[in-house]
N, C-alpha and C positions, 0 to 999 in steps of 0.2 A: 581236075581243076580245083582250083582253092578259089572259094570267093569271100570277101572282106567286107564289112562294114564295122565303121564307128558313129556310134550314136552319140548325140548332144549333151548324154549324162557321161560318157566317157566311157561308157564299156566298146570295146571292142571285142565283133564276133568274126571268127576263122572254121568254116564251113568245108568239109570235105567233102566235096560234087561230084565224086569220080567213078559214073555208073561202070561197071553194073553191082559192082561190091565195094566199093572204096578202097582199092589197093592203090599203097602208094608206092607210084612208080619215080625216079630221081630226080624230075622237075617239082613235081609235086612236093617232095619232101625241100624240095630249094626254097619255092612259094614261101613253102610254113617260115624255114630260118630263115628267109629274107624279112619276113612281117614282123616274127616275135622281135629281131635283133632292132630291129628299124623303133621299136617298143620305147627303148632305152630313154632314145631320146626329143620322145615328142610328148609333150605334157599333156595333148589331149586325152591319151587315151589313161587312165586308170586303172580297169582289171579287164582281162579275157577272157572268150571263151571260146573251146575247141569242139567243135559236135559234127558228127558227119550226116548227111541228108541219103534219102531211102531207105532199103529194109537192116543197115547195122554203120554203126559207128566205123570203123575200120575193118577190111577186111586183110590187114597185114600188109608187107611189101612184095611189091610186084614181082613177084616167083617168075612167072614167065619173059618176063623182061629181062632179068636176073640170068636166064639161059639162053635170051637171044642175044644177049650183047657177047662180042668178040671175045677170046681170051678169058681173064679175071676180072677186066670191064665191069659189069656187072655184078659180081659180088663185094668187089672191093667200094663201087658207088652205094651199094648199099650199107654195107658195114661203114664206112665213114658218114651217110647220110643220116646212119641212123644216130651216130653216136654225136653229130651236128643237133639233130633237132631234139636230141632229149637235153641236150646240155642249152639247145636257146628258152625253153623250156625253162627248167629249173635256174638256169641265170636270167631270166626276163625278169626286171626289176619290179614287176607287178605282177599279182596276183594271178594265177590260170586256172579255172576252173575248167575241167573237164564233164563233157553230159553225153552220157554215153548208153546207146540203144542196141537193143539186136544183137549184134555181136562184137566182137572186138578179138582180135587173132594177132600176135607176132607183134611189129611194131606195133601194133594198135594200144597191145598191154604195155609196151613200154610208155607209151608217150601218157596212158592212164598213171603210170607208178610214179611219172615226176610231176602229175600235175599239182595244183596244191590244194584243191577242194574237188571232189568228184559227186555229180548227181547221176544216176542209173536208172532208168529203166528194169520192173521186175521181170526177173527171167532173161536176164542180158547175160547171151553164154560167153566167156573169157578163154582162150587156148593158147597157150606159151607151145608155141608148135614148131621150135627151133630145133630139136634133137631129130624131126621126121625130118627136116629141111637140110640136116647134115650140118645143123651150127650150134654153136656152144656160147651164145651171150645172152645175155638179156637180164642176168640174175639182179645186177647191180640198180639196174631201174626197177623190177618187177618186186622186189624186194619192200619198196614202199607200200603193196597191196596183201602180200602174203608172209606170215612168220616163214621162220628158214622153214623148217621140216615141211612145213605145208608148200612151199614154195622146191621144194625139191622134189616134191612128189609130184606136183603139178606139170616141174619140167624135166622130166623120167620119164613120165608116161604121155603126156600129150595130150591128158583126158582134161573135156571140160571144168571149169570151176564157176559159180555163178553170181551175180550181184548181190542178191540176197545174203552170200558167206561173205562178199566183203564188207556189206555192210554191219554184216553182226561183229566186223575186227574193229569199226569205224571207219574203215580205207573209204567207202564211201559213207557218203554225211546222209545221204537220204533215198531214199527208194520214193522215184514219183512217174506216174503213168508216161507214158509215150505219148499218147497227145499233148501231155502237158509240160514235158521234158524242157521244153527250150525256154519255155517261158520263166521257169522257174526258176533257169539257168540267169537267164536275164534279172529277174528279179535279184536273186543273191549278188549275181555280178555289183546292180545296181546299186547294195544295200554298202558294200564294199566303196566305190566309186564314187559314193558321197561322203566318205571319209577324206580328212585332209593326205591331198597324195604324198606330199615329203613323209607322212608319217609311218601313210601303211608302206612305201617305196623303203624307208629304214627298215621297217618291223619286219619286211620279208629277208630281206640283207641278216638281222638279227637272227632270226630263226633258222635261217640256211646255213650260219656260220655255227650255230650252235649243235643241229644235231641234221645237217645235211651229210651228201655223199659226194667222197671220190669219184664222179662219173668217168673223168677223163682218164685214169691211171687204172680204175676196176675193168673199165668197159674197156679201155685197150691191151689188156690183161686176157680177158675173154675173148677177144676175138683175134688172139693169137694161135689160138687151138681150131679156131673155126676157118683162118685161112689158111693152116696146114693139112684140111681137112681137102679144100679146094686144091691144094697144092696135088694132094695126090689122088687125086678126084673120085673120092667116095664122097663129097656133098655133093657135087653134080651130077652122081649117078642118085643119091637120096632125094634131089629136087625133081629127078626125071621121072621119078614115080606120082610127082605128083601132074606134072606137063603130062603124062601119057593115060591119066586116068586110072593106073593103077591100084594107086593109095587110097583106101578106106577115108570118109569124108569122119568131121568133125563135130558136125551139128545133127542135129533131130533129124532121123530121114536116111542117114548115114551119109550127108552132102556137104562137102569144103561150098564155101559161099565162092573159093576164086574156080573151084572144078571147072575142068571143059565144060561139060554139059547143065551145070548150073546156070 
């Protein structure tokens, strides 16, 4: 579940509810592109903000979803969903701040690398865990969070990376405690929000044009390798290691936050 609120100063907040880990399954990801897009053209709102509620920000896309739906069903809802909501994302004509806890795995990094301010939570673990899931995209968003070399290390091997390293790149602006995460989100939101909107509504336009990315041509570039992967179904034999409990977990403990038994 996605829950919304816009508040009287104009920030709007997008909430990802979706116990027990925050995996977003293909509704969910409609939610979000239906809210950001709907953004465009309503002058109330000003800047966003994205944060997920319980023990992590995102726990990636709905893996097991992804293997019950019929056919390709499911992965092609995904790979277009996903490439939907980074692109409403980074074209939302205001400002997104993302605030991000606990963990953040798969889509979760993507939808962090197009946001355009990020606060964190210390010790919030980050997993580009597409090459264990039998898929090959993500670089082109994740890219905003990590230089290449470090960014190709990250998604080789699958191993955590953590708020702290992205803060020391600036990908994130500030490391602030978990209780006080949203607040703070709100606050900067705010500080933004009360700037004239035609101007910061240009200035994101200005700076998107100048040293944004290709998302639609890179990411559908990528994920041409990832559905010939499905075609000949070694990524649904790579996702089934994770449905069956077999795959090695991600986090402290040696536990994926979507695991069976999690």
């Amino acid at each position: 579940m996605i829950r919304e609120s816009i508040g009287v100063d104009g920030v709007a907040e997008l909430v990802i509810a979706n116990p027990p880990v925050n995996a977003l399954g293909l509704e969910d990801i409609r939610q979000l592109v239906s809210r950001l897009r709907g953004y465009t053209s309503d002058a109330r709102v000003h800047a966003v903000i994205i944060r997920g509620e319980g023990p992590g920000f995102c726990g990636g896309g709905d893996v097991k979803e992804v293997q019950r739906l019929p056919g390709h069903d499911g992965i092609l809802g995904q790979v277009h969903g996903s490439l939907d909501l980074t692109l409403a994302i980074s074209e939302c004509p205001i400002p997104v701040i993302g605030a991000i806890h606990g963990y953040c795995i798969g889509l979760g990094v993507l939808v962090a690398g197009v946001c355009d301010i990020l606060l964190a939570a210390p010790g919030t673990t980050f997993v580009l865990a597409e090459a264990d899931n039998g898929a090959t995209s993500g670089a082109i968003q994740a890219i905003g969070l990590l230089p290449d070399k470090r960014l190709r290390a990250a998604m080789f091997t699958c191993e955590p990376f953590y708020s702290e390293e992205l803060a020391s790149y600036g990908s994130v602006l500030r490391l602030v405690p978990q209780e006080d995460l949203a607040a703070a989100a709100r606050t900067l939101a705010g500080t933004i929000a009360a700037k004239r909107n035609n101007v910061i509504r240009g200035l994101k336009a200005a700076i998107s044009n100048s040293i944004g990315r290709d998302l639609r041509t890179a990411y559908r570039q990528e994920i041409s390798y990832t559905l010939e992967l499905n075609m000949s179904g070694e990524a649904r034999d790579a996702r089934g290691t994770f449905v069956d409990g077999t795959r090695s977990g991600y986090l402290a403990g040696g536990r994926d936050p979507q695991s069976p038994s999690s």
